[in-house]
Structure formats: structure tokens, C-alpha cells
N, CA, C and O atoms as CSV, one atom per row, in Angstrom:
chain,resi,resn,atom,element,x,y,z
A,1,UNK,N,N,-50.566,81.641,-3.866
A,1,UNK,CA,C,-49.458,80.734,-3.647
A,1,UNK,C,C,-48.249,81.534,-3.177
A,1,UNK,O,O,-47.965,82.609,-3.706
A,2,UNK,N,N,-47.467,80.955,-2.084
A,2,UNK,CA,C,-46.341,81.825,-1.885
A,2,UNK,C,C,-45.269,81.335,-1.711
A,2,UNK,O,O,-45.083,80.248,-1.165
A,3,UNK,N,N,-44.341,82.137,-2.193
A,3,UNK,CA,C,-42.812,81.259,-2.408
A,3,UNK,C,C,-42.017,80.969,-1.310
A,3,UNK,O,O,-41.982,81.599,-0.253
A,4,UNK,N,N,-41.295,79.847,-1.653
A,4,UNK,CA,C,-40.948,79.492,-0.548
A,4,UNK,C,C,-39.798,80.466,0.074
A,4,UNK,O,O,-39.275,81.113,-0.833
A,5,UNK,N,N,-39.326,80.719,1.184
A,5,UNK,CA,C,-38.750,81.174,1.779
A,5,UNK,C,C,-36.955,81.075,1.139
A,5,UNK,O,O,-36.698,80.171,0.344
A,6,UNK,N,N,-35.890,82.009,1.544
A,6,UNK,CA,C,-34.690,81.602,1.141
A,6,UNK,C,C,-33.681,82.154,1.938
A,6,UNK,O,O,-33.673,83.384,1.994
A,7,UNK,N,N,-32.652,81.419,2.698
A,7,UNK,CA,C,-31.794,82.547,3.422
A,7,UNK,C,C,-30.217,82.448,2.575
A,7,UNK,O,O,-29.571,81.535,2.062
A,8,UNK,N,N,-29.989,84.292,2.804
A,8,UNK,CA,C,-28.894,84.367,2.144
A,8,UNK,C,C,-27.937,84.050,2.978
A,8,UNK,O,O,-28.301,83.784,4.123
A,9,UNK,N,N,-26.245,83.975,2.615
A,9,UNK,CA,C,-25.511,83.653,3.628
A,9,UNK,C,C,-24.192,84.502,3.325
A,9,UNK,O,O,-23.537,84.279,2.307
A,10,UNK,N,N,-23.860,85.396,4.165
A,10,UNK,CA,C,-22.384,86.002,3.924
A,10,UNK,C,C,-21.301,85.484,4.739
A,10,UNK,O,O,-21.573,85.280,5.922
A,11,UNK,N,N,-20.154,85.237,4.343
A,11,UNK,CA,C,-19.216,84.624,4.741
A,11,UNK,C,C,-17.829,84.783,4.156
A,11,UNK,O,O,-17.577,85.260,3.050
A,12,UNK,N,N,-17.058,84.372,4.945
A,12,UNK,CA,C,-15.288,84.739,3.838
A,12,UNK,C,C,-14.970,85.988,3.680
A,12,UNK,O,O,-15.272,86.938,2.957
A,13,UNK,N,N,-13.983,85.629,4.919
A,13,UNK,CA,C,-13.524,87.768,5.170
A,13,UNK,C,C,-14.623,88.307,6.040
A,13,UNK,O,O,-14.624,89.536,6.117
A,14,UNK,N,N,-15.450,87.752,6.636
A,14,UNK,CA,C,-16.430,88.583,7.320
A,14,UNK,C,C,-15.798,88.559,8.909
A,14,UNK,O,O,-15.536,87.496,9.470
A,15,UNK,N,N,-15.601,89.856,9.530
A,15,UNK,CA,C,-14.673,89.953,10.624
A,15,UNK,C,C,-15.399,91.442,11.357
A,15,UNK,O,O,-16.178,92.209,10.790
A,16,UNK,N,N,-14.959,91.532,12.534
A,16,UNK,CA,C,-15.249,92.842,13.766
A,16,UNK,C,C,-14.983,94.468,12.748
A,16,UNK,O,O,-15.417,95.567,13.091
A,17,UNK,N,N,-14.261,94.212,11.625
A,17,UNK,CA,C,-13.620,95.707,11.188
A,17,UNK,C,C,-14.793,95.925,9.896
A,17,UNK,O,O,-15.042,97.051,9.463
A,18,UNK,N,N,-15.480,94.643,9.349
A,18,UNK,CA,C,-16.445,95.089,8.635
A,18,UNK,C,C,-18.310,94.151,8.585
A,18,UNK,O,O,-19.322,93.955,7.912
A,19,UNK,N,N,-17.865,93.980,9.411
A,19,UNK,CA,C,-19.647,93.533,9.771
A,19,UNK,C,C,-20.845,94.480,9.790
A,19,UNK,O,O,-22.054,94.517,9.563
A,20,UNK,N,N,-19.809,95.226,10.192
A,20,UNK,CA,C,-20.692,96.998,10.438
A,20,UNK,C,C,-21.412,97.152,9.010
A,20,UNK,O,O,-22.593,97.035,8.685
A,21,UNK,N,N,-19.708,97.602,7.943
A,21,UNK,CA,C,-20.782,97.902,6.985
A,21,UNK,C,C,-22.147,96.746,6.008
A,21,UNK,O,O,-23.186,97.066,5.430
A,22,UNK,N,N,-21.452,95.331,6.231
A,22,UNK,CA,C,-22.460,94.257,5.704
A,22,UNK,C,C,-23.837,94.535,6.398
A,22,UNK,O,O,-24.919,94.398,5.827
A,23,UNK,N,N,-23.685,94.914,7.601
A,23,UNK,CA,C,-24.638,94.908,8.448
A,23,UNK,C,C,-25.637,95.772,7.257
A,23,UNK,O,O,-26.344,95.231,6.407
A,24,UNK,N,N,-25.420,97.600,7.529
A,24,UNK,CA,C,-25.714,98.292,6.864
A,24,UNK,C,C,-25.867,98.414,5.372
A,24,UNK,O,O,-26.141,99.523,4.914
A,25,UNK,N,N,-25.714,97.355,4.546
A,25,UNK,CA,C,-25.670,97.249,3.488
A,25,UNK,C,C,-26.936,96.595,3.621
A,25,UNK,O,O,-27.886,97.291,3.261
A,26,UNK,N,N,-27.213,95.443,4.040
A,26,UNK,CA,C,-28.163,94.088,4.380
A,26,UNK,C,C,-29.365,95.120,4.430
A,26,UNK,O,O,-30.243,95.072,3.568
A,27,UNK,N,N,-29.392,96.073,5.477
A,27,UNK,CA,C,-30.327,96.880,6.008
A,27,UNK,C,C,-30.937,97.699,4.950
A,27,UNK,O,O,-32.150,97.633,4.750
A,28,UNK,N,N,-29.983,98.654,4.090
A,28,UNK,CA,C,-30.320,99.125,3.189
A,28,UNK,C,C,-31.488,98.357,1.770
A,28,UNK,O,O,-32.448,98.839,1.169
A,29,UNK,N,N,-31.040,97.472,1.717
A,29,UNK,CA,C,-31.227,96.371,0.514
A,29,UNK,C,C,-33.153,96.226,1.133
A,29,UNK,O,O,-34.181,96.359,0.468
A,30,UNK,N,N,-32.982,95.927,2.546
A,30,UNK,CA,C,-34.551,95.339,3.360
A,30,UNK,C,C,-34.459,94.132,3.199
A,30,UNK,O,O,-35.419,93.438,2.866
A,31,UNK,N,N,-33.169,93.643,3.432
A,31,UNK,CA,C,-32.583,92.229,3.897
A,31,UNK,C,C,-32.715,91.973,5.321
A,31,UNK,O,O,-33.192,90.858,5.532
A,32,UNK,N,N,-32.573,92.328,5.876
A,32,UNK,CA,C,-32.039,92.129,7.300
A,32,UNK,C,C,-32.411,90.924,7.619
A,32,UNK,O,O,-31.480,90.268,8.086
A,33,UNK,N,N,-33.495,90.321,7.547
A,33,UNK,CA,C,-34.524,89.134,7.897
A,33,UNK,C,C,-34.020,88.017,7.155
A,33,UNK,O,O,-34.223,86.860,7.523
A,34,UNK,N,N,-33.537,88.236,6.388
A,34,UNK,CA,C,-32.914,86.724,5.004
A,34,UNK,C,C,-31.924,86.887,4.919
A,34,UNK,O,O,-31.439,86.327,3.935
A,35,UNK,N,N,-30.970,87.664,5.751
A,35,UNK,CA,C,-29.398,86.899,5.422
A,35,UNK,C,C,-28.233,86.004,7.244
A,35,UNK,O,O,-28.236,86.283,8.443
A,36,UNK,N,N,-27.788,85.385,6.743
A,36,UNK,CA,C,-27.175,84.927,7.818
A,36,UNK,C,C,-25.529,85.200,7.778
A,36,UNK,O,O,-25.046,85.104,6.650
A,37,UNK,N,N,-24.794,85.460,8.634
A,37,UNK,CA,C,-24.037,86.003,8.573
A,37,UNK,C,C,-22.476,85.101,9.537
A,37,UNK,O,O,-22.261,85.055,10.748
A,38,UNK,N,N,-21.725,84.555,8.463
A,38,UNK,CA,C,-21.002,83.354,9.254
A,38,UNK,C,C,-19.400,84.110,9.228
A,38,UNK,O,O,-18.769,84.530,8.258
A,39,UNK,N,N,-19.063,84.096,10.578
A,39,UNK,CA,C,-17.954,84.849,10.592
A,39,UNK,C,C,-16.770,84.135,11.272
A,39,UNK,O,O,-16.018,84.854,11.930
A,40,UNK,N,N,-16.426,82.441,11.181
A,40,UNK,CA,C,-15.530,81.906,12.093
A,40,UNK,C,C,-14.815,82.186,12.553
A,40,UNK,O,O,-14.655,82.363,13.761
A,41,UNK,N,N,-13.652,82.409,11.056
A,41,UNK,CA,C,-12.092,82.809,11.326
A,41,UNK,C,C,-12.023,83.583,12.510
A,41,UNK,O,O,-11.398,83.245,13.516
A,42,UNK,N,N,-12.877,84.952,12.333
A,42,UNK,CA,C,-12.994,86.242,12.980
A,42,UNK,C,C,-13.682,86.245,14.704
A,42,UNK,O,O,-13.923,87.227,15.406
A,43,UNK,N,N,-13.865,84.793,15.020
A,43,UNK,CA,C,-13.948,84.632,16.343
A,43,UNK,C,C,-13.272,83.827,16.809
A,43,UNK,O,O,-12.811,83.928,17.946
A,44,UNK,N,N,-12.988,82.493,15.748
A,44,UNK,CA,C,-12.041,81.439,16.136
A,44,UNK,C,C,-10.391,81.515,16.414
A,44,UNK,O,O,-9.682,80.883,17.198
A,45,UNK,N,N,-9.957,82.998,15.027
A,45,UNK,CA,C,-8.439,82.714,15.623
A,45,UNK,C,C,-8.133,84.216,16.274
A,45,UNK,O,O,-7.304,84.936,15.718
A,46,UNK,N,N,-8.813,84.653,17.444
A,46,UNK,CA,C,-8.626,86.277,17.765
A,46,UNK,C,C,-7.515,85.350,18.946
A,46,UNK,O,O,-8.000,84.386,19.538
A,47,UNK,N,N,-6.298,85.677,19.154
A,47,UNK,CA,C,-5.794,85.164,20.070
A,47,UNK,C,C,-4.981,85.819,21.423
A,47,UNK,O,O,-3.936,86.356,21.058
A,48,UNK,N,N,-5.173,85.892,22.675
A,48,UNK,CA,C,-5.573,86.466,24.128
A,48,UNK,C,C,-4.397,86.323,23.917
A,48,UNK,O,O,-3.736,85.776,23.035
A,49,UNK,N,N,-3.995,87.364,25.624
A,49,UNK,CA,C,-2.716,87.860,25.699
A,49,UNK,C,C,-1.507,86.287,25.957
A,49,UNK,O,O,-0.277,86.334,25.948
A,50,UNK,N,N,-1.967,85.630,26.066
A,50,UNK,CA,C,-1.078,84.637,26.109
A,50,UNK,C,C,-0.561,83.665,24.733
A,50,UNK,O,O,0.285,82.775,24.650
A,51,UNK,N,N,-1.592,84.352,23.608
A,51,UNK,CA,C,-1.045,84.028,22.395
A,51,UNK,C,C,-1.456,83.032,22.116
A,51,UNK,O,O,-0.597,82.268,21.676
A,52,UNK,N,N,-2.844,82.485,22.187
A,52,UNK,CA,C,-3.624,81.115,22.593
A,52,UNK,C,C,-5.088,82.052,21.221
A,52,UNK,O,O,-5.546,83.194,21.266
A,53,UNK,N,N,-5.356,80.972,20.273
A,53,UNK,CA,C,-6.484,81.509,19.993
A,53,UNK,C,C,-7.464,81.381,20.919
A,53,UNK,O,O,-7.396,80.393,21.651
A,54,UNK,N,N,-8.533,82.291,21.092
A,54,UNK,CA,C,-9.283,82.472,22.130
A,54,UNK,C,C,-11.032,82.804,21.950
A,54,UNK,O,O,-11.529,83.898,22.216
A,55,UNK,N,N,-11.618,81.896,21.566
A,55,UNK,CA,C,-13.040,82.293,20.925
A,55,UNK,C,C,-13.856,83.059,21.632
A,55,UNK,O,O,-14.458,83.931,21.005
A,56,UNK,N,N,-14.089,82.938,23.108
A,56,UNK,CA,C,-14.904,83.864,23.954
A,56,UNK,C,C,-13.979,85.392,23.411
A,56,UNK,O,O,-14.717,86.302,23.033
A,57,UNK,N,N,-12.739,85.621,23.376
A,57,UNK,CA,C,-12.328,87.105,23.440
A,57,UNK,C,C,-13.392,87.449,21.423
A,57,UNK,O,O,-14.218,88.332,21.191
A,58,UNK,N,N,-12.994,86.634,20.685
A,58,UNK,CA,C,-13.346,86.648,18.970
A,58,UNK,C,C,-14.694,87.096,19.492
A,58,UNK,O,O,-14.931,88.302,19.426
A,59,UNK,N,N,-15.467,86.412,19.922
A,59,UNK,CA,C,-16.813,86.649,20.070
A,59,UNK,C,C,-17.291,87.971,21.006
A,59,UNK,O,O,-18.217,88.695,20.640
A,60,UNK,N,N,-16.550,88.194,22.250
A,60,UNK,CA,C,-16.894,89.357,22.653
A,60,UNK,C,C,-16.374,90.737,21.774
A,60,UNK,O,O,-16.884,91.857,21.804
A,61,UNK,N,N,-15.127,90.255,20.940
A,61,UNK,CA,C,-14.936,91.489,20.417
A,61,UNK,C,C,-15.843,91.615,18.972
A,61,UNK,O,O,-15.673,92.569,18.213
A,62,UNK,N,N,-16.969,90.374,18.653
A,62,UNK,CA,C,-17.695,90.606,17.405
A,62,UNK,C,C,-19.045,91.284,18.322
A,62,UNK,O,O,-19.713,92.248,17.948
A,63,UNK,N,N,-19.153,90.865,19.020
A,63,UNK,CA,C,-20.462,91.316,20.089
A,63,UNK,C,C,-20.169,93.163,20.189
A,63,UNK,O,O,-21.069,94.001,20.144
A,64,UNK,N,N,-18.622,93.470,20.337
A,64,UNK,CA,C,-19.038,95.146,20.974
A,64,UNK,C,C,-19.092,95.819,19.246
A,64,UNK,O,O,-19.659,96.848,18.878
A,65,UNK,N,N,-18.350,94.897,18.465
A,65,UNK,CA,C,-18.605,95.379,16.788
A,65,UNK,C,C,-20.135,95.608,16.429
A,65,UNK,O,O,-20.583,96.519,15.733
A,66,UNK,N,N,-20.847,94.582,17.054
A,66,UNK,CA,C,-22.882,94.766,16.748
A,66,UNK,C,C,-23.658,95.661,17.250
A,66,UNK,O,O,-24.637,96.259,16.803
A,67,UNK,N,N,-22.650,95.702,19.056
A,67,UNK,CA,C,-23.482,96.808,19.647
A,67,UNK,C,C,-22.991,98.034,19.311
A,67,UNK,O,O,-23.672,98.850,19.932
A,68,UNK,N,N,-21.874,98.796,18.420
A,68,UNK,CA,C,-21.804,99.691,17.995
A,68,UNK,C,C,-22.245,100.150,16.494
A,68,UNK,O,O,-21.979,101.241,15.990
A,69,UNK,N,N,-23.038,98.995,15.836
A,69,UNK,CA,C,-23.774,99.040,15.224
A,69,UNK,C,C,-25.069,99.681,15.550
A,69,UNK,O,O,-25.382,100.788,15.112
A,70,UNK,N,N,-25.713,99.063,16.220
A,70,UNK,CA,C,-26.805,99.000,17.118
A,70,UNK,C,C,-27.014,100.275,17.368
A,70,UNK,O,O,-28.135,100.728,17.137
A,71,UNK,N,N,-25.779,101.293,17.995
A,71,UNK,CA,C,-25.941,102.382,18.844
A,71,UNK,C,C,-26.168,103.546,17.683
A,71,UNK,O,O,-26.682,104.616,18.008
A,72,UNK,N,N,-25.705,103.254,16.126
A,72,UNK,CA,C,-25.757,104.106,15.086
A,72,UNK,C,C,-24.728,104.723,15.280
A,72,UNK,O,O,-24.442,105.319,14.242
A,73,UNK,N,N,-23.825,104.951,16.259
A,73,UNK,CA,C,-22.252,105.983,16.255
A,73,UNK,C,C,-22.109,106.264,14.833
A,73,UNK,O,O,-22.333,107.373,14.347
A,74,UNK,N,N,-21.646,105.009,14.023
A,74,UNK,CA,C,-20.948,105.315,12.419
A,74,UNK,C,C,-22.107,104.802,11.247
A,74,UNK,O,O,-21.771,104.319,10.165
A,75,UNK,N,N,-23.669,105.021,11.718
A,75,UNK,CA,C,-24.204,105.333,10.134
A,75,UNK,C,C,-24.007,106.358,9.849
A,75,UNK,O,O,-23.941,107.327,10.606
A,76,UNK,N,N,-23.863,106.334,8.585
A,76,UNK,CA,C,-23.677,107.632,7.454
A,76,UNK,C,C,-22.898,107.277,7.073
A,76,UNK,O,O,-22.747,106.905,5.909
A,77,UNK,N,N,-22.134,107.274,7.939
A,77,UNK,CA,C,-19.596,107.566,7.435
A,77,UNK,C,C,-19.452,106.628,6.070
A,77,UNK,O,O,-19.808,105.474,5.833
A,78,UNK,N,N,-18.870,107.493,5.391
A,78,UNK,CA,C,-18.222,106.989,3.992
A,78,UNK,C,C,-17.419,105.478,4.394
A,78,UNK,O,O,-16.517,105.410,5.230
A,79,UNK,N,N,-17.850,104.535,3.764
A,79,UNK,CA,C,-17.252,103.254,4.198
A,79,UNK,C,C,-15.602,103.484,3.834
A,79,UNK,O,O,-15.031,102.840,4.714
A,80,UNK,N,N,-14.881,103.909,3.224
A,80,UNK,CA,C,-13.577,104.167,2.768
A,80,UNK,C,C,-13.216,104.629,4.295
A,80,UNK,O,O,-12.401,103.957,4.928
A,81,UNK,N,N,-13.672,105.490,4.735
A,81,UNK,CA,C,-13.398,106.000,6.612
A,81,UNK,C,C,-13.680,104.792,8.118
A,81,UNK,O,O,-13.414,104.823,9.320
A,82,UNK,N,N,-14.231,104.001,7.345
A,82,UNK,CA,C,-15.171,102.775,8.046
A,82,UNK,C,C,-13.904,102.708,9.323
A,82,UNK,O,O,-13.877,103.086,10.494
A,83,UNK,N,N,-13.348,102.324,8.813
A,83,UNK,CA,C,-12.478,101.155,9.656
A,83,UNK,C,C,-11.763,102.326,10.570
A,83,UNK,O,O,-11.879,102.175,11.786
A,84,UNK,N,N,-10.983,103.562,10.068
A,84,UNK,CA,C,-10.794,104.431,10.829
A,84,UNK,C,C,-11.459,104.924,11.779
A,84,UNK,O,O,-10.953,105.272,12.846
A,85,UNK,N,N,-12.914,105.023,11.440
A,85,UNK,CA,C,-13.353,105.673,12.680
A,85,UNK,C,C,-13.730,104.367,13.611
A,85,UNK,O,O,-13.663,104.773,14.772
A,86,UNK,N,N,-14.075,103.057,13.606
A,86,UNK,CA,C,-14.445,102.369,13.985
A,86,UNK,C,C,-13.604,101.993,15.457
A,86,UNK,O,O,-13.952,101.712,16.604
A,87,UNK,N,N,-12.123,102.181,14.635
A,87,UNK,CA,C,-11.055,102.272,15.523
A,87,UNK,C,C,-10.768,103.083,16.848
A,87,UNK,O,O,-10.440,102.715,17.976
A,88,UNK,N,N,-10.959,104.045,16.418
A,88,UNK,CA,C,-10.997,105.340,17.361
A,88,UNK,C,C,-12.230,105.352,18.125
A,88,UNK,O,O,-12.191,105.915,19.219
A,89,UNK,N,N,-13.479,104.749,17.680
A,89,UNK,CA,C,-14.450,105.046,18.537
A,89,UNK,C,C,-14.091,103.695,19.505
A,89,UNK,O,O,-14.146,103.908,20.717
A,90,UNK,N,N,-13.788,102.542,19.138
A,90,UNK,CA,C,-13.100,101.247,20.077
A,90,UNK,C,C,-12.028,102.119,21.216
A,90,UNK,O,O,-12.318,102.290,22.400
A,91,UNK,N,N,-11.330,102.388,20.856
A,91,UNK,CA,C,-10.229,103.388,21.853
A,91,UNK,C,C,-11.332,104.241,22.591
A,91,UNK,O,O,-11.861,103.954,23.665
A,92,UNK,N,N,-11.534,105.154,21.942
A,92,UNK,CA,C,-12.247,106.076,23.387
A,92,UNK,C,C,-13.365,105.600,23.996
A,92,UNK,O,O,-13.996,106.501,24.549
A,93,UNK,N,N,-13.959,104.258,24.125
A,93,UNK,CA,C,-15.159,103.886,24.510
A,93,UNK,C,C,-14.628,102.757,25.166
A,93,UNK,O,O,-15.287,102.158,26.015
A,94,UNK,N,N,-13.072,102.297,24.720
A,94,UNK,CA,C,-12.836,101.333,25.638
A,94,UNK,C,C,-12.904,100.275,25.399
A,94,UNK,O,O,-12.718,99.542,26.371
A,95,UNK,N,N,-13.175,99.620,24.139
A,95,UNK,CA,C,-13.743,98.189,23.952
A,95,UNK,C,C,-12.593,97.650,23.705
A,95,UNK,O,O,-12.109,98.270,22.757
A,96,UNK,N,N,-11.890,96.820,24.052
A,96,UNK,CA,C,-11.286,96.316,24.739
A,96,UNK,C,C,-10.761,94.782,23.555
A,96,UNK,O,O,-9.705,94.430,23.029
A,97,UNK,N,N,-12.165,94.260,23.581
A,97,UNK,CA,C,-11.831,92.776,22.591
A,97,UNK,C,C,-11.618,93.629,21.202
A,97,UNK,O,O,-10.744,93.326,20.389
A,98,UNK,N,N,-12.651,94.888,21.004
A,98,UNK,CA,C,-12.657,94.602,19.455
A,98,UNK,C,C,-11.353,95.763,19.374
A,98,UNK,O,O,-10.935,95.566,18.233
A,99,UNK,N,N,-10.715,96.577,19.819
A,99,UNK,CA,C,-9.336,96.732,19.470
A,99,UNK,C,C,-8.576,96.014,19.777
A,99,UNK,O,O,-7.477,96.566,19.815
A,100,UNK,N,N,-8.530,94.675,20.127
A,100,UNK,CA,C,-7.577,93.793,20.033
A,100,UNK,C,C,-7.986,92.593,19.215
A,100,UNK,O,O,-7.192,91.653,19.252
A,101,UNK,N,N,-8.990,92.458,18.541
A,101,UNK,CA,C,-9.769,92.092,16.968
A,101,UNK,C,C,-9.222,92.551,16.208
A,101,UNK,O,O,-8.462,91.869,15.521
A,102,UNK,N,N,-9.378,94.031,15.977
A,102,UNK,CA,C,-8.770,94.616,15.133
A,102,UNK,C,C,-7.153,95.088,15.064
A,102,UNK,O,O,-6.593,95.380,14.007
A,103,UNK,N,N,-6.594,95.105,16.219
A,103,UNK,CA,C,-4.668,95.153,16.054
A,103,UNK,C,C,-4.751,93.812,15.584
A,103,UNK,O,O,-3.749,93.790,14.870
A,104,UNK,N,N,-5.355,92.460,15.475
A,104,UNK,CA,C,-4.703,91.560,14.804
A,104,UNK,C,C,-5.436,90.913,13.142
A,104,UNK,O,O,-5.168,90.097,12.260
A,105,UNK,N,N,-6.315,91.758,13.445
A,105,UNK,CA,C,-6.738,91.192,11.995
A,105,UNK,C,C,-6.370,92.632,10.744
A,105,UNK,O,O,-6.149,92.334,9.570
A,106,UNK,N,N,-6.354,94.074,11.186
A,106,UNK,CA,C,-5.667,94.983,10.202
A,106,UNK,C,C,-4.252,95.521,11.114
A,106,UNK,O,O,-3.961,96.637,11.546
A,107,UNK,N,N,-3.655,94.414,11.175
A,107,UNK,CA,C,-2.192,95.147,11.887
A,107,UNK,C,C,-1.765,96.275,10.845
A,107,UNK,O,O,-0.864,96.969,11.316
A,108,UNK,N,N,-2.190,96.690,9.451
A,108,UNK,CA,C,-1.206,97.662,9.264
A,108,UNK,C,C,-1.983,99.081,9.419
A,108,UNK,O,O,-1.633,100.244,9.219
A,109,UNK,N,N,-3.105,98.521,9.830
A,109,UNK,CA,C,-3.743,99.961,9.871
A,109,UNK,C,C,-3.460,101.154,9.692
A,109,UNK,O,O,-4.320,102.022,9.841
């Protein structure tokens, strides 16, 4: 007999500056497959240079947050460093939405 199936769901506060580490947490656990991962705020109110919330920019800047997941740049890094280096690797690589994700969602960085 086998049990039925269950998906987890993370949400609230989930944004471009830490998806990374949920990501990597999920992974660790041998979640990856059972959790879903709902991140509105963090695409819905990213708002373009005209000061307009802007969901395509939220979403492309959660998109270059996955693919720098993806690429492994920051497994390992002490999550306390997370967001610092995350930053700096956005700057020298250029990404564009998710340092402007992140100037508005940790302005005091």
C-alpha cells in the first residue's frame, strides 16, 4: 500500500535575496520534488524605472536568482554571507532585474 502523495508549500518572505538558500535547504533535506514554492509579493511589487510595480521585471529578476542557483556560484557560502555575495555576483555578471530586486527589497543592505 502506498501513501498518498503530499506537497509542501513555502511562502511569506520568500523573495530573489533568499530563494537561493530555501532552494538549497529543500535540496539538502531530498525535498526538492515535494515542495512548492510561492513567492508573489517578490514578483508582484518589484517596481520598473518608472515606479510602476512591474511583474515581468519581479519575475525576470526571480528567474536570474534560479539560474544562479542552478550555476552553483554560491553553494557552500555560509548563509549569514548569502545575501552579500549574491549581490556582488548580480553586479559583476550584470543581472540587471535581480539587483534591482534586491536595491528594493534589502535597501539597507
Amino acid at each position: 500500500r502506498t501513501q498518498p502523495s503530499a506537497m509542501i508549500a513555502r511562502a511569506g518572505g520568500l523573495d530573489q535575496g533568499n530563494i537561493i538558500l530555501n532552494l538549497q535547504d529543500v535540496e539538502k533535506r531530498g525535498l526538492s520534488e515535494h515542495v512548492l514554492f510561492l513567492s508573489g509579493s517578490a514578483i508582484n511589487s518589484i517596481k520598473n524605472q518608472a515606479g510602476r510595480p512591474d511583474p515581468r521585471l519581479g519575475a525576470e529578476a526571480m528567474q536570474e536568482a534560479l539560474d544562479v542557483h542552478r550555476s552553483g556560484a554560491l553553494a557552500g557560502g555560509p548563509a549569514a554571507d548569502h545575501l552579500r555575495a549574491l549581490w556582488a555576483l548580480a553586479e559583476r555578471d550584470g543581472r540587471r532585474a535581480l539587483l534591482e530586486a534586491l536595491r528594493q527589497r534589502y535597501p539597507e543592505r
